[in-house]
C-alpha positions as CSV (number, residue, x, y, z in Angstrom):
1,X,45.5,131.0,132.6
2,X,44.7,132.2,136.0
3,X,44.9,135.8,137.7
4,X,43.3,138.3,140.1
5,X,41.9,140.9,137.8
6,X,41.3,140.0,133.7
7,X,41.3,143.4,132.1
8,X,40.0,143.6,129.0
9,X,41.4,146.5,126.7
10,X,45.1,148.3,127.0
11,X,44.0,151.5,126.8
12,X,44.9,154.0,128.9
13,X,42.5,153.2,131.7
14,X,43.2,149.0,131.3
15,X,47.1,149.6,131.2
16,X,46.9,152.1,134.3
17,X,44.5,149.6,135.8
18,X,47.1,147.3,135.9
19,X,49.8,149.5,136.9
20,X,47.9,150.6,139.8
21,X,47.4,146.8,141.0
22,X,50.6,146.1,140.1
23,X,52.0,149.3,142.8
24,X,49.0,147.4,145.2
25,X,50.6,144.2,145.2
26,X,47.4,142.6,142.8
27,X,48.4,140.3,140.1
28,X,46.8,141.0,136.6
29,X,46.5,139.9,133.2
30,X,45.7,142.9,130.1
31,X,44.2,141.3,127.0
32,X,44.2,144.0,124.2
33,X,42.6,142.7,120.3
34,X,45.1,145.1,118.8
35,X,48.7,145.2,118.2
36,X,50.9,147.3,120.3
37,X,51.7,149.7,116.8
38,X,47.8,150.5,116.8
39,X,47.5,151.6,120.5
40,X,50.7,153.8,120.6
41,X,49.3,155.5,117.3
42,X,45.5,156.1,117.5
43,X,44.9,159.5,118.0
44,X,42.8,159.9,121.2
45,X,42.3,162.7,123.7
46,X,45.3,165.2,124.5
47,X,44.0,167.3,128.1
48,X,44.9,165.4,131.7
49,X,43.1,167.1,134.2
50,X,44.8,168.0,137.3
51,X,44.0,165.0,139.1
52,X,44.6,162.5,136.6
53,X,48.1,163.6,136.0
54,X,48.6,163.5,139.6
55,X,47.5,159.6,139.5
56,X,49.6,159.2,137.0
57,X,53.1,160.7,138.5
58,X,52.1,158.6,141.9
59,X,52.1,155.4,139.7
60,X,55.5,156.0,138.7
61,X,54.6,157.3,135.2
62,X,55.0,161.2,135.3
63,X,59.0,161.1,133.8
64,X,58.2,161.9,130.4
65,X,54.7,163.9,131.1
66,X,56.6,166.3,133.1
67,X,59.7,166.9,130.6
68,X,57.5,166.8,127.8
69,X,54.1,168.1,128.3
70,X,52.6,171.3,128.3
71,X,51.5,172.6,131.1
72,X,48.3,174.6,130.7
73,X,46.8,177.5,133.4
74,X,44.3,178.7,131.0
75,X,42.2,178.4,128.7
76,X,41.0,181.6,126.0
77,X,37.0,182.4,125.2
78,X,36.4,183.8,121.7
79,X,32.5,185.2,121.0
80,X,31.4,187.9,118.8
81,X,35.7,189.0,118.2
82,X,36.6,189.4,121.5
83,X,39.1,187.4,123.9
84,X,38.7,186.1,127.3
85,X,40.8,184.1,129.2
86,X,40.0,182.2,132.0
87,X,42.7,181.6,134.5
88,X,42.7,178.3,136.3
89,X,45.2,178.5,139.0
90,X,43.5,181.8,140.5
91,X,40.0,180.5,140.6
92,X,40.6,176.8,141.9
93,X,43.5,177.5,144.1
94,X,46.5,176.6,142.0
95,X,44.7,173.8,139.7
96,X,45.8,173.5,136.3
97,X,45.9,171.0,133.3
98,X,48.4,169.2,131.2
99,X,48.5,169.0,127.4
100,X,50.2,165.2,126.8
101,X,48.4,163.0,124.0
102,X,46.9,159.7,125.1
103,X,49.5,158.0,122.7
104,X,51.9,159.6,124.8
105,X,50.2,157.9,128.5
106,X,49.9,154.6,126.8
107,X,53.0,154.5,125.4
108,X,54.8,155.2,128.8
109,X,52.6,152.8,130.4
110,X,52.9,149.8,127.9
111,X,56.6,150.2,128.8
112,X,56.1,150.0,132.4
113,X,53.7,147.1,132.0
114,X,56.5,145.5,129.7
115,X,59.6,145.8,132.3
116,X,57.6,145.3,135.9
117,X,53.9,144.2,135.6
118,X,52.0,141.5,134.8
119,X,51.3,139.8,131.2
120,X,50.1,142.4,128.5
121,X,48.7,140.2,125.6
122,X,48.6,142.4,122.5
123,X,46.2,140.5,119.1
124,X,44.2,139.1,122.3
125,X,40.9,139.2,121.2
126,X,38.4,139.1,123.9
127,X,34.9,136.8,122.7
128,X,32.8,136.9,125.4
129,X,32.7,137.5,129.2
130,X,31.3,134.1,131.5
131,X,29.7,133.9,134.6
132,X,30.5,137.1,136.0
133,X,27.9,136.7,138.9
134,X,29.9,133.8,140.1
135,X,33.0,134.2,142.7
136,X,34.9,133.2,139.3
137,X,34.4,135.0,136.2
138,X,36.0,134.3,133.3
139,X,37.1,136.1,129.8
140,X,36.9,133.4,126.9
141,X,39.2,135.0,124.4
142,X,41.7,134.4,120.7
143,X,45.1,134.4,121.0
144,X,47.7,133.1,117.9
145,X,45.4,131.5,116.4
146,X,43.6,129.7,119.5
147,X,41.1,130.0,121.8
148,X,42.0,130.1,125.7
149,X,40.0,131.5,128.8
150,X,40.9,133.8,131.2
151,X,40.3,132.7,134.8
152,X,39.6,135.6,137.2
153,X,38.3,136.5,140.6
154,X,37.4,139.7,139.0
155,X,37.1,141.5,135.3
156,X,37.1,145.0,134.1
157,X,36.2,146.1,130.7
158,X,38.2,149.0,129.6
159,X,37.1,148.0,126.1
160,X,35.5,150.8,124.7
161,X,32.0,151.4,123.3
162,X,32.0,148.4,120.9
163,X,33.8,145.7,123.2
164,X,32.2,142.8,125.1
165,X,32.2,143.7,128.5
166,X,29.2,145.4,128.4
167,X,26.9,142.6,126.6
168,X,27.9,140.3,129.3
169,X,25.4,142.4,131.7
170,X,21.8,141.6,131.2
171,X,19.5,144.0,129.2
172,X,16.8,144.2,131.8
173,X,19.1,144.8,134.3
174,X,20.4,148.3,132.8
175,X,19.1,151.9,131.9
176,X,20.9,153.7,129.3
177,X,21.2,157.5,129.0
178,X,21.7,158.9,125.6
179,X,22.3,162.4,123.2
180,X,23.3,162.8,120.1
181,X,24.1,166.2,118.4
182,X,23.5,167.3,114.7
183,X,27.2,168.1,114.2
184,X,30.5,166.6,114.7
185,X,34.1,167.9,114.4
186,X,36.2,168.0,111.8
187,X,39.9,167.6,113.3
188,X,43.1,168.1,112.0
189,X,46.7,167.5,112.6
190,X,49.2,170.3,111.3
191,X,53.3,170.7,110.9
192,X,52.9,174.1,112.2
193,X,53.4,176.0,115.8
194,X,50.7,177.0,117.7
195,X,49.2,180.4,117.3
196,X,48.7,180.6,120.4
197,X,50.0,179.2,124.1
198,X,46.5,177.8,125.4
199,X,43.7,176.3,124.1
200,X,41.3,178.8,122.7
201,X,37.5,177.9,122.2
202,X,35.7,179.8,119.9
203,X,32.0,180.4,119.2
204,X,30.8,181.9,115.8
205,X,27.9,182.2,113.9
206,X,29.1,180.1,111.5
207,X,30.0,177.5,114.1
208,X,32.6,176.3,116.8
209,X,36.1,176.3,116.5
210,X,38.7,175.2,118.8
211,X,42.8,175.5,119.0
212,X,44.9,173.2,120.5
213,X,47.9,171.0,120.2
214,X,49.9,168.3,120.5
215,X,53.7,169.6,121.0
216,X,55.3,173.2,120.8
217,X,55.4,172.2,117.1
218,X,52.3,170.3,116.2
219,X,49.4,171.9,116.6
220,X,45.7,170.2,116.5
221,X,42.4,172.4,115.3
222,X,38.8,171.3,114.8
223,X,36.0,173.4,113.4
224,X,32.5,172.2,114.0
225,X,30.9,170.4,110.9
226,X,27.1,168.9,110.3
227,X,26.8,165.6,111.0
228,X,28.3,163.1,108.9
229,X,30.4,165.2,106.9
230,X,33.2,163.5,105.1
231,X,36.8,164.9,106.0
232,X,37.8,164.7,102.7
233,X,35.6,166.9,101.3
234,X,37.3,169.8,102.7
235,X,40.5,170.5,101.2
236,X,43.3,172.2,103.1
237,X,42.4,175.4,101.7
238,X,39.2,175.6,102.5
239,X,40.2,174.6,106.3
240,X,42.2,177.4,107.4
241,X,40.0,180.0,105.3
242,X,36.9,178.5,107.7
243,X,39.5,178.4,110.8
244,X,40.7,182.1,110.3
245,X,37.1,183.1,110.0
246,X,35.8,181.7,112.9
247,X,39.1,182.7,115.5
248,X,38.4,186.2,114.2
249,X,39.3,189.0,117.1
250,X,39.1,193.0,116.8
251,X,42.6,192.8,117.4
252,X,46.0,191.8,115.3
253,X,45.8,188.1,116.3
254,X,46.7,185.8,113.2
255,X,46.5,182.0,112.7
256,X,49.4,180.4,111.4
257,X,48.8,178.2,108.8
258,X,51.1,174.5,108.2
259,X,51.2,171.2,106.5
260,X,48.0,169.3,107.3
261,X,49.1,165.7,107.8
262,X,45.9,164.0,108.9
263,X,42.0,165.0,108.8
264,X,38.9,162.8,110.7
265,X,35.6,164.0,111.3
266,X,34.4,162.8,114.9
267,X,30.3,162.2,115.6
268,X,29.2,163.9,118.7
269,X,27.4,162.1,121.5
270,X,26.7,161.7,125.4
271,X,26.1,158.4,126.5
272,X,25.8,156.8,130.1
273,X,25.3,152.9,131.0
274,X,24.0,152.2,134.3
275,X,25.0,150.2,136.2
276,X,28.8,149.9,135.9
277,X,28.9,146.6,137.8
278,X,27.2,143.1,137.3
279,X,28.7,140.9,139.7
280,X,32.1,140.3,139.4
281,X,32.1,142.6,136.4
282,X,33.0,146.1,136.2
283,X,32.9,148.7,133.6
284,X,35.3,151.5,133.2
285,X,35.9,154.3,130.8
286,X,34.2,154.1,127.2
287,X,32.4,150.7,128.0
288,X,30.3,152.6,130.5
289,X,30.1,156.2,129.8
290,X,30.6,158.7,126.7
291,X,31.3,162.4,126.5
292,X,31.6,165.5,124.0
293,X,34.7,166.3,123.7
294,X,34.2,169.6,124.2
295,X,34.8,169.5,128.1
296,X,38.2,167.2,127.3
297,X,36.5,164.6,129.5
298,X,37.0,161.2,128.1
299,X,40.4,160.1,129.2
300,X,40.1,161.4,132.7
301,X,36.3,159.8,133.7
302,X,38.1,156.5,132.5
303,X,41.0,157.7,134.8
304,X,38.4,158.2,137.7
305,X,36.8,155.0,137.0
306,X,40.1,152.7,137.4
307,X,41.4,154.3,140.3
308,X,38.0,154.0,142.4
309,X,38.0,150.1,140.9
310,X,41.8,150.1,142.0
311,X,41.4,151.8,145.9
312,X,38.3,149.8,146.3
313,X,39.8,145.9,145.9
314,X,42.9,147.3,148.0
315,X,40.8,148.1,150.5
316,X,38.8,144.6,150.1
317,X,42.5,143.1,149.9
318,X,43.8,145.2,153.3
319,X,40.2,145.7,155.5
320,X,38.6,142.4,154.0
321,X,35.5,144.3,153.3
322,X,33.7,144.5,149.9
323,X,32.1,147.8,150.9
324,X,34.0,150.1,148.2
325,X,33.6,147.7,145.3
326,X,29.7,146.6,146.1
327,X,30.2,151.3,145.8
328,X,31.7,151.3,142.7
329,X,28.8,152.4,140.2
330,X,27.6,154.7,142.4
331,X,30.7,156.1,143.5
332,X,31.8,156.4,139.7
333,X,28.6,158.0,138.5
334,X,28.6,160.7,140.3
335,X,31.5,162.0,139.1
336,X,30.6,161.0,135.3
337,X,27.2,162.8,135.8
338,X,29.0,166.1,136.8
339,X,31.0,165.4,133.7
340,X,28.3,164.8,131.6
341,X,27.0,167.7,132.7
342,X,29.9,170.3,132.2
343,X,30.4,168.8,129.1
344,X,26.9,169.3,127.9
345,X,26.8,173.1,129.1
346,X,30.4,173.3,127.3
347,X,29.1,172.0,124.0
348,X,25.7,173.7,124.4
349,X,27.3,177.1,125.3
350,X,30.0,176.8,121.8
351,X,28.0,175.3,119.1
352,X,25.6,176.4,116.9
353,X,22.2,174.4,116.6
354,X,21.2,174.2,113.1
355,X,18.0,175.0,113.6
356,X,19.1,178.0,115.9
357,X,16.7,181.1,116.6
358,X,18.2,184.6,117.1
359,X,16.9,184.5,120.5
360,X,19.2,181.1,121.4
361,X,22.2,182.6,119.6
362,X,21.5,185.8,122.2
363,X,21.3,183.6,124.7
364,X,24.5,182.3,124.0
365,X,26.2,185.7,124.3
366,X,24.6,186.2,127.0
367,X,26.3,183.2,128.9
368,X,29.6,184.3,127.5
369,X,29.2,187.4,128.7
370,X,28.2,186.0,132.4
371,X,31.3,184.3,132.2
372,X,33.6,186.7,131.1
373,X,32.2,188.9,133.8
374,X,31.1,187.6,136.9
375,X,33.9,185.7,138.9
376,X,31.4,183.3,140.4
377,X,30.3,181.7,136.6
378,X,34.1,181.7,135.8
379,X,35.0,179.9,138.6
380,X,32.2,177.4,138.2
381,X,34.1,176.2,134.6
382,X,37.7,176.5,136.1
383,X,36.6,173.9,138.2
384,X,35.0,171.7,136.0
385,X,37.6,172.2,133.0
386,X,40.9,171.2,135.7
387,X,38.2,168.5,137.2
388,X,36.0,166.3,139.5
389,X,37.5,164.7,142.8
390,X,38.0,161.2,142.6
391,X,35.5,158.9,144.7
């Protein structure tokens, strides 16, 4: 088998990857280990920033994020029982977000990739990536029951954290960056309306809790946990008595409370790999670079990364210059290092340490307080919640 681009993983950054090249007039192949049930049903991130829903409406996939997803021009601060809300579109000049579940963006991608692109290869199991400081690369990979290789001029790994793409680049070639934090989040899925029209990120002394949702009638809720905490532990009950606690306001706000349907503690962590190239090898979204998901920054670096990969080889295709794509680590990281960032003051700013001294928790306030006062600190996390430029 034979193509321009081999990308490894149909996730949303692999299958807009390929719709992107596809628009470009580059040939691709999409190899994806799992079935196609699996990737339109794993729970995943829910916030496109500005920009990435942009990308996404260009490439002829905005239809169903427009009619169904939720626009969002807000988000709501909650510290010692008071509400803040931080308007977007008045302190980034119209910028806002959109609430549309990465099920959602894969699923309407898969189906574009299905009627107009190139092969998508679902229980394609990527093995190892070959030679990818040659001119031709090459993905060895399991496919009904066989082995086959991939021929390419290039690869991308949008494989995640624990796929291949990554090992293929020498150890002593790379620097890792890494965090971890002493909690995680315990998330759930609920049959009930959200209490209220925005997100709204809490900060207690009991810990962080944050409101959000999936549709005008599913609503999604996390409340910060210590690490490795089992998800079945809690019972429903004890859930919303620990959510209503920690959403707490002076005023006569009340949580509604529904049918939990599904409950998953997630670990906490910041990661970076550098660098995000090795030859004809490049790294995109969860194979190069993790976040908190307290900034809702996961889905849109890997966004980020595909469309610098995808402008760069159409300019090499057009200009006949490599310039861009010998750019590509460093044009990417600095957008994932403001990321990192943001999401690191976001998670810093809402969580409680476990070890944390009256002074820090005062300290916290006291950033709350800057931002719920000063226009200049609020405007600093509009921007960085609705996002980084591209490249």
């Amino acid at each position: 088998m034979r193509t321009t681009v081999g990308i490894i993983g149909a996730g949303p950054a692999g299958l807009l990857l390929a719709r992107l090249l596809r628009n470009a007039g580059i040939d691709s192949v999409v190899l994806e280990s799992r079935d196609r049930a699996y990737v339109e049903q794993r729970q995943r991130a829910g916030i496109l920033e500005q920009g990435a829903a942009d990308v996404l409406r260009a490439a002829g996939a905005g239809e169903r994020l427009d009619r169904e997803g939720l626009r969002h021009d807000g988000i709501e601060l909650r510290f010692a029982r008071r509400r803040h809300r931080v308007d977007f579109p008045a302190l980034t000049g119209g910028r806002s977000v959109m609430v549309y579940a990465q099920t959602e963006v894969c699923k309407d991608l898969i189906a574009l990739q299905l009627k107009e692109g190139g092969p998508l290869l679902f229980e394609a199991e990527a093995l190892a990536v070959e030679e990818a400081e040659t001119d031709h690369p090459r993905v060895r990979f399991r496919h009904e029951g066989r082995e086959d290789v991939l021929e390419c001029d290039y690869v991308v790994g949008c494989d995640g954290f624990w796929g291949v793409s990554r090992k293929a680049i020498p150890a002593e070639l790379t620097r890792v960056f890494e965090r971890t934090y002493p909690f995680g989040w315990l998330g759930i899925l609920a049959d009930v309306p959200p209490s209220h029209d925005e997100l709204v990120y809490a900060r207690h002394d009991r810990g962080f809790a944050l409101l959000s949702m999936r549709s005008p009638f599913v609503s999604r809720l996390y409340l910060q946990v210590p690490e490795g905490t089992d998800a079945e532990a809690w019972s429903d009950e004890e859930i919303w008595a620990e959510l209503e606690r920690r959403f707490e306001t002076d005023d006569d706000w009340r949580l509604e409370r529904g049918p939990i349907t599904q409950k998953s503690v997630t670990p906490m962590r910041s990661y970076v790999h550098e660098p995000m190239r090795h030859g004809r090898l490049f790294l995109a979204g969860d194979a190069a670079h993790i976040v908190p998901p307290t900034g809702a920054k996961g889905l849109n670096l890997a966004v980020g990364d595909v469309v610098t990969f995808a402008r760069a080889l159409t300019y090499e295709k057009e200009a006949g210059s490599p310039e861009l794509l010998d750019a590509y680590s460093e044009t990417c990281l600095r957008r994932i290092w403001q990321a990192e960032r943001f999401s690191y003051d976001m998670t810093t700013l809402l969580h409680r340490a476990p070890d944390a001294t009256p002074f820090e928790d005062r300290l916290q306030l006291a950033r709350l307080e800057r931002i719920a006062s000063s226009r200049a600190a609020e405007t600093d996390l509009a921007e960085g919640y609705t996002g980084f430029p591209f490249g």
